[in-house]
C-alpha positions in Angstrom: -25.6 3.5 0.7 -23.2 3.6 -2.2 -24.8 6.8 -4.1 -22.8 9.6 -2.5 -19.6 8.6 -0.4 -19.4 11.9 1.4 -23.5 11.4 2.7 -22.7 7.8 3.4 -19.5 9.0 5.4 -22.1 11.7 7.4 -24.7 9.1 7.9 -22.0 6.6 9.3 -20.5 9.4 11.5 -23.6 10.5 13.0 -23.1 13.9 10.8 -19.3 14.6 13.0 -16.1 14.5 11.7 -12.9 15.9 13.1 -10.1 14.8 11.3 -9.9 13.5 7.4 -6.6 12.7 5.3 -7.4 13.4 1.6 -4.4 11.5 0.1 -3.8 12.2 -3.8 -6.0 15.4 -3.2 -4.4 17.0 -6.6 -5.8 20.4 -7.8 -8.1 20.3 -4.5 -11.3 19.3 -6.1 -11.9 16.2 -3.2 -10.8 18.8 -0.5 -13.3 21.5 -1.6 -16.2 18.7 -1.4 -15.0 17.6 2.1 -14.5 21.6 3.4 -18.2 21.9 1.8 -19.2 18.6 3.8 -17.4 18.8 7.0 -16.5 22.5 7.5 -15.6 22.1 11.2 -13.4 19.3 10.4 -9.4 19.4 10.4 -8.4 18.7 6.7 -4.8 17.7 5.5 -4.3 17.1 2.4 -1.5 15.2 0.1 0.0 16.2 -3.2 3.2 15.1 -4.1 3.2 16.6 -7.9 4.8 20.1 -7.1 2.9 21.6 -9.9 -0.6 20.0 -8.7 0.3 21.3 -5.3 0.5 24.4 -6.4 -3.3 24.6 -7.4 -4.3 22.8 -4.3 -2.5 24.9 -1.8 -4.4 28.1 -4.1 -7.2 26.4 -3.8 -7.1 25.6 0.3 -5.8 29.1 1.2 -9.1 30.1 1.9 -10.0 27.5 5.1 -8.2 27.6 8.4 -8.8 24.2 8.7 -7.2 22.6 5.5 -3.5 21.6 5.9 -1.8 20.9 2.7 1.8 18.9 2.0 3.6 18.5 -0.6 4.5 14.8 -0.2 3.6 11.4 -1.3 2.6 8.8 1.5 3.9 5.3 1.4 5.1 2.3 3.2 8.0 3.8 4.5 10.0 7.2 4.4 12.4 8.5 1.8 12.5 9.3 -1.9 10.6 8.1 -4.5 10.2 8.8 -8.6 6.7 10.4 -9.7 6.1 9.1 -13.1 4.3 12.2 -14.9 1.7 11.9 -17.4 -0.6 14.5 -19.8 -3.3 14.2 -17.2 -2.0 14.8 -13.9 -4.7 13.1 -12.2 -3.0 10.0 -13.2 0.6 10.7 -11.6 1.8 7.8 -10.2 4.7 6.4 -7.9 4.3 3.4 -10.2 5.3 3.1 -14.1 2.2 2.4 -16.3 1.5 -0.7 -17.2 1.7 -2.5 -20.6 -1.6 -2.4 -22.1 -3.3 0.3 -20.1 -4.2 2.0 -22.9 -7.1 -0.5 -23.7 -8.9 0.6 -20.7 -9.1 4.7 -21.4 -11.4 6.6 -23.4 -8.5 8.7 -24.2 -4.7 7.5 -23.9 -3.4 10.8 -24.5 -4.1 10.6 -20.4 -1.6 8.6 -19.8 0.4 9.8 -22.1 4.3 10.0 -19.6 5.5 13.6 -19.9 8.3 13.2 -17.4 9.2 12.4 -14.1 10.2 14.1 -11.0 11.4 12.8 -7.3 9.4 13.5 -4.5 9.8 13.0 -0.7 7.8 10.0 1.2 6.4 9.9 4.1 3.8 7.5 6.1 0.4 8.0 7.9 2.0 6.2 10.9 5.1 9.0 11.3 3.0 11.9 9.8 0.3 11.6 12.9 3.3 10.8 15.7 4.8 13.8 14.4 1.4 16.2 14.6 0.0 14.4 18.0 -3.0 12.8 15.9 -3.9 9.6 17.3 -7.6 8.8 15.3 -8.5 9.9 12.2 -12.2 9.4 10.7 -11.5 9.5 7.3 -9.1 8.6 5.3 -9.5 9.1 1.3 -6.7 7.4 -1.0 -6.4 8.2 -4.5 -2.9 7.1 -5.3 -2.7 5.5 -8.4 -2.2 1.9 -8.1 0.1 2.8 -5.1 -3.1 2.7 -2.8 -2.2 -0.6 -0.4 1.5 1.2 -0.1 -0.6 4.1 1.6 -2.8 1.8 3.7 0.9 -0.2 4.8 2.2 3.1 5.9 -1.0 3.5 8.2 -0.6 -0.1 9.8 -0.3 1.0 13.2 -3.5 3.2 13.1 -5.2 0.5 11.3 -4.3 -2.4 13.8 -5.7 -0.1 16.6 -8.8 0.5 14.9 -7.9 4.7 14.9 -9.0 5.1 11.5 -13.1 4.8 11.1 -13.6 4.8 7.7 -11.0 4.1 4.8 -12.1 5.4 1.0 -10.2 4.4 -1.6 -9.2 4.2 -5.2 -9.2 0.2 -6.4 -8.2 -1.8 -9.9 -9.8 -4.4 -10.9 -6.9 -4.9 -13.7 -3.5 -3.7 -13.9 -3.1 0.2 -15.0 0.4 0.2 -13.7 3.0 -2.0 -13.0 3.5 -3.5 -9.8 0.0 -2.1 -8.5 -2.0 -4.2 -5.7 -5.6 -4.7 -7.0 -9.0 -5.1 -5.2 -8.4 -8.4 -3.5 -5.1 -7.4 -2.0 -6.5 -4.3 -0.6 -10.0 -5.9 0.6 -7.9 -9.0 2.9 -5.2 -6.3 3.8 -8.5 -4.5 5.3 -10.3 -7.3 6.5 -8.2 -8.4 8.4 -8.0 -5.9 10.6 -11.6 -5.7 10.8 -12.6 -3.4 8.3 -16.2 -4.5 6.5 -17.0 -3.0 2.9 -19.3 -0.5 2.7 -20.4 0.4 -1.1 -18.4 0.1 -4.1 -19.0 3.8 -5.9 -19.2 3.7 -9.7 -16.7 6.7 -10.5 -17.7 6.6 -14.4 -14.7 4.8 -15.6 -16.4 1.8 -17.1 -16.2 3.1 -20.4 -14.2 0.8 -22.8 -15.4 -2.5 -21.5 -18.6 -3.8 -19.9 -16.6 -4.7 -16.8 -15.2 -2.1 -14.1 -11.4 -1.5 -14.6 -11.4 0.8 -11.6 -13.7 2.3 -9.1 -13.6 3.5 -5.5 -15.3 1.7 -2.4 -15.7 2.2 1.2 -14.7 0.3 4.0 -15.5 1.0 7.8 -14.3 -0.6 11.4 -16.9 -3.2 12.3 -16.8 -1.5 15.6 -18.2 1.4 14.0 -20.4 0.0 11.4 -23.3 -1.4 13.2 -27.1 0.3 12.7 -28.7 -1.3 15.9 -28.3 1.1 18.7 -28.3 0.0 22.0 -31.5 0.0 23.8 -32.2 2.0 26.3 -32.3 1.7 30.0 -35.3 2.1 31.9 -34.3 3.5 35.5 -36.8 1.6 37.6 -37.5 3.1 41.1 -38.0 0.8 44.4 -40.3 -2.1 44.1 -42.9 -2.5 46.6 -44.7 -6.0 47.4 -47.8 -6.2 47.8 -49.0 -9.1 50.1 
């Protein structure tokens, strides 16, 4: 565990998977890896950055089975501002944060080129609306807005619809307002989600401590190795006296 999220999520699925959310799924490159992974599984992916969507909806136009939207997902419907930067990987519904640029090999990433509103929706409405009532992973990359995401999925979550829950995390503040690791670990926990593997995504590279990285949680009623043992069918017992 913890080397490859996508085997990890396999192995914990018993190899099955029929519906994943790829939230943040930006050019497409998350989806592709999933389509390659799962290929009979229902995809739909998020992209609220109308250029980025373009690429990913170019980019999913090949598989039946990937659904792409161009919307962010939140805590609660409406509009929101997309703050823009050089590297669109790092759009965000959240402002950056003084002194990110201390934690990036590169600041010309975050770098704010502009701004654009986009329409919100939640996890919660989105499946009501498309009759989906479990989903077996959900993949968050959204910038610091990440626990927004999971708030927006509270109803699945409570019920214990979603099976596995990969996300982005901060371990210090990139943008404002952001929840970081702890917030997102109790918000989890307490609705029985256990962690699974922090994955090292490479982005401890301007101090000797992680900034950011992505881990894995799963139900507890799904997380458990020991199978059940078997039955043994016994047939009449006889006596003899």
């Amino acid at each position: 565990m913890g080397e490859d999220y996508l085997a990890d999520v396999r192995y914990i699925l018993g190899g099955r998977a029929k519906i994943i959310f790829d939230v943040g799924a930006n050019h497409g490159q998350t989806m592709l890896a999933m389509a390659a992974t799962f290929p009979h599984a229902e995809i739909y992916s998020f992209e609220p950055d109308p250029e980025a969507f373009l690429r990913l909806a170019a980019s999913a136009s090949r598989f039946d089975l990937v659904h792409t939207h161009n919307v962010a997902l939140g805590s609660q419907t409406g509009e929101a501002k997309l703050y823009r930067f050089a590297m669109d990987m790092t759009n965000s519904l959240l402002p950056k944060a003084p002194g990110t640029e201390q934690f990036l090999a590169d600041p010309y990433y975050m770098e704010e080129v502009g701004a654009t509103q986009v329409n919100v929706d939640t996890i919660d409405r989105f499946c009501a609306e498309h009759t989906i009532k479990t989903i077996d992973l959900l993949k968050i990359d959204a910038q610091g807005f990440d626990l927004e995401v999971l708030k927006g999925a509270r109803g699945l979550l409570d019920t214990s619809a979603i099976a596995l829950v990969y996300t982005e995390v901060c371990f210090v503040p990139l943008y404002e307002g952001q929840s970081l690791f702890p917030d997102i670990y109790n918000f989890l926990y307490e609705r029985g989600y256990r962690l699974v593997a922090l994955y090292d995504s490479g982005r401890r590279l301007t101090h000797c401590y992680h900034p950011a990285g992505d881990v894995m949680f799963v139900h507890e009623r799904f997380g458990s190795l020991k199978k059940p043992e078997p039955r043994i069918a016994l047939g009449p017992i006889r006596f003899l006296w």
